[in-house]
SEKOLVEX-624501 format. One record per residue (C-alpha): residue in one letter; x, y, z. Coordinates in steps of 0.25 Angstrom, whole numbers, plus 2048, in hexadecimal, padded with zeros to 3 digits. Layout:
N
SITE;code;east;north;up
SITE;A;X;Y;Z
...
//
This chain:
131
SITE;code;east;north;up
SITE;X;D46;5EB;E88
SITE;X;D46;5EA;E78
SITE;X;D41;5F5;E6F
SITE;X;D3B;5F2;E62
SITE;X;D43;5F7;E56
SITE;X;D3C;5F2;E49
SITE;X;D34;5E9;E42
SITE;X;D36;5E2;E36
SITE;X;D2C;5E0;E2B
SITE;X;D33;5D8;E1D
SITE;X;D2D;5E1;E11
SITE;X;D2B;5DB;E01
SITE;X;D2E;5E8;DFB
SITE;X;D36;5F3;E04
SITE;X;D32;5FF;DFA
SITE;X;D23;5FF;DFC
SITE;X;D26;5FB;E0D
SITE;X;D2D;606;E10
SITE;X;D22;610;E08
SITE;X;D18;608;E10
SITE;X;D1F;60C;E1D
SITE;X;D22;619;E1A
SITE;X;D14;61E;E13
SITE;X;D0D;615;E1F
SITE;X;D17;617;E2B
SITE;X;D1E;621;E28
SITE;X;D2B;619;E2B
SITE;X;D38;61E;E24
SITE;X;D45;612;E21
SITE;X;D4D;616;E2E
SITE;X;D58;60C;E29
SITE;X;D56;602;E1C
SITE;X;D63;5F8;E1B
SITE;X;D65;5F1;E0E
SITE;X;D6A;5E3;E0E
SITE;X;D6D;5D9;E03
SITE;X;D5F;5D4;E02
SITE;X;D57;5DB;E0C
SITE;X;D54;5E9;E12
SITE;X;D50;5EE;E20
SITE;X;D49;5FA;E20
SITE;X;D47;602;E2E
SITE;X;D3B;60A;E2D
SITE;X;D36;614;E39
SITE;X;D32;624;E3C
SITE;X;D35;62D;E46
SITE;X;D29;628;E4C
SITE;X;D2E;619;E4F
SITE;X;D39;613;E57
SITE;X;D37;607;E50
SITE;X;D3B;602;E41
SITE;X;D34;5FA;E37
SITE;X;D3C;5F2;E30
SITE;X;D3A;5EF;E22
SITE;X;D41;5E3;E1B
SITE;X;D43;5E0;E0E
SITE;X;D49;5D2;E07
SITE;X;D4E;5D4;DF9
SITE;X;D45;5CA;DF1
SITE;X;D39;5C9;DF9
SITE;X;D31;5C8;DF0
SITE;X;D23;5C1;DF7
SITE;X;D1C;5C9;E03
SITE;X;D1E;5C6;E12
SITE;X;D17;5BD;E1A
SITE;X;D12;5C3;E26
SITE;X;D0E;5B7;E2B
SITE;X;D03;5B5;E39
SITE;X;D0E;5BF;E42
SITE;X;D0E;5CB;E3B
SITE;X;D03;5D6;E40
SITE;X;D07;5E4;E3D
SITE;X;D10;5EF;E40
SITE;X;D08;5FC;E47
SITE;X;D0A;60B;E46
SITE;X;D04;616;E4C
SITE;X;CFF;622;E47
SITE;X;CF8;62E;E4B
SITE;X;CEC;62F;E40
SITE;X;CE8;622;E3B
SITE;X;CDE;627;E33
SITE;X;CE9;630;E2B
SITE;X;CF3;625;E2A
SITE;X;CE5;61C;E24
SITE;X;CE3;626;E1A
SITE;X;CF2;628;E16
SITE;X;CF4;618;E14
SITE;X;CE8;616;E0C
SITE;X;CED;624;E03
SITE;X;CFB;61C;E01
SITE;X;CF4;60F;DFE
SITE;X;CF7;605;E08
SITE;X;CE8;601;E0D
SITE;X;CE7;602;E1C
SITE;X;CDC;5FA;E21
SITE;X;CD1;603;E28
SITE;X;CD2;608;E36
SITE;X;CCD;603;E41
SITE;X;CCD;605;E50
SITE;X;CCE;5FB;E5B
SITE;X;CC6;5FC;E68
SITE;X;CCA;5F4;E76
SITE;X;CC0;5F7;E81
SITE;X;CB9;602;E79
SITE;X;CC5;60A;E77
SITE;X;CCE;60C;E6A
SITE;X;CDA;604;E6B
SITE;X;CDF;608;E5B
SITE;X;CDA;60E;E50
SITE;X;CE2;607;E46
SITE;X;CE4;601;E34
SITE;X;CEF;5F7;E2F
SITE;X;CF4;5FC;E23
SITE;X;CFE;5F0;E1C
SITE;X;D0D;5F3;E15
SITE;X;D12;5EF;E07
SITE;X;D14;5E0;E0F
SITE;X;D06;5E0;E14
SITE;X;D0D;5E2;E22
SITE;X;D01;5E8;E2C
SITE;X;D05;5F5;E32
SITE;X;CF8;5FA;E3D
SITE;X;CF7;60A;E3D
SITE;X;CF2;60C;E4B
SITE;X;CED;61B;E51
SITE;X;CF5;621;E5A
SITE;X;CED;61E;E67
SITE;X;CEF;616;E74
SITE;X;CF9;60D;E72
SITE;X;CFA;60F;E64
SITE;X;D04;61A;E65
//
């Protein structure tokens, strides 16, 4: 059986990244190792058993593609409508909420907000299998 330990996302700007995920996911840098030309930065809280990993090339200077793969990266939270309110004070535009119905019952009630790199990240309300 594997267990998922991180994933990767490549970041233009670390500085503004690692406010992002801090202000918006309240993740702290568990390990950043410097390299000649590059950084990794684990991000996580107390809540996750799984890292973010941020990295940074010296140099990059044009933003990411994310090409037709990428989707988003998903969080859960107990008040959605509070972490609504907080994003939009710091600034960072979350789309509206919405709620997604399957036979008549909520599935999610759910907003994309994006990072400094325009990477989706879904803020889903902790029900069902949202937790």
């Amino acid at each position: 059986m594997a267990k998922i330990i991180h994933s990767m996302i490549r970041v233009k700007d670390l500085e503004p990244s690692l406010t992002f995920y801090k202000q918006a996911l309240d993740l702290d840098i568990a390990e950043q190792l410097d390299f000649d030309g590059f950084s990794l930065v684990y991000l996580r809280n107390e809540e996750n058993d799984m890292e973010l990993e941020l990295t940074w090339n010296e140099g990059t200077e044009e933003p990411y593609t994310h090409g037709s793969g990428y989707g988003h990266i998903a969080v859960a939270v107990d008040d959605l409508e509070t972490e609504h309110k907080k994003l939009t004070a710091l600034g960072y535009e979350p789309a509206e909420i919405k709620e997604f119905f399957r036979n008549g019952e909520l599935l999610a009630k759910f907003f994309f907000v994006q990072d400094p790199d325009g990477y989706k990240i879904e803020f889903l309300w902790r029900h069902g299998r949202y937790q």
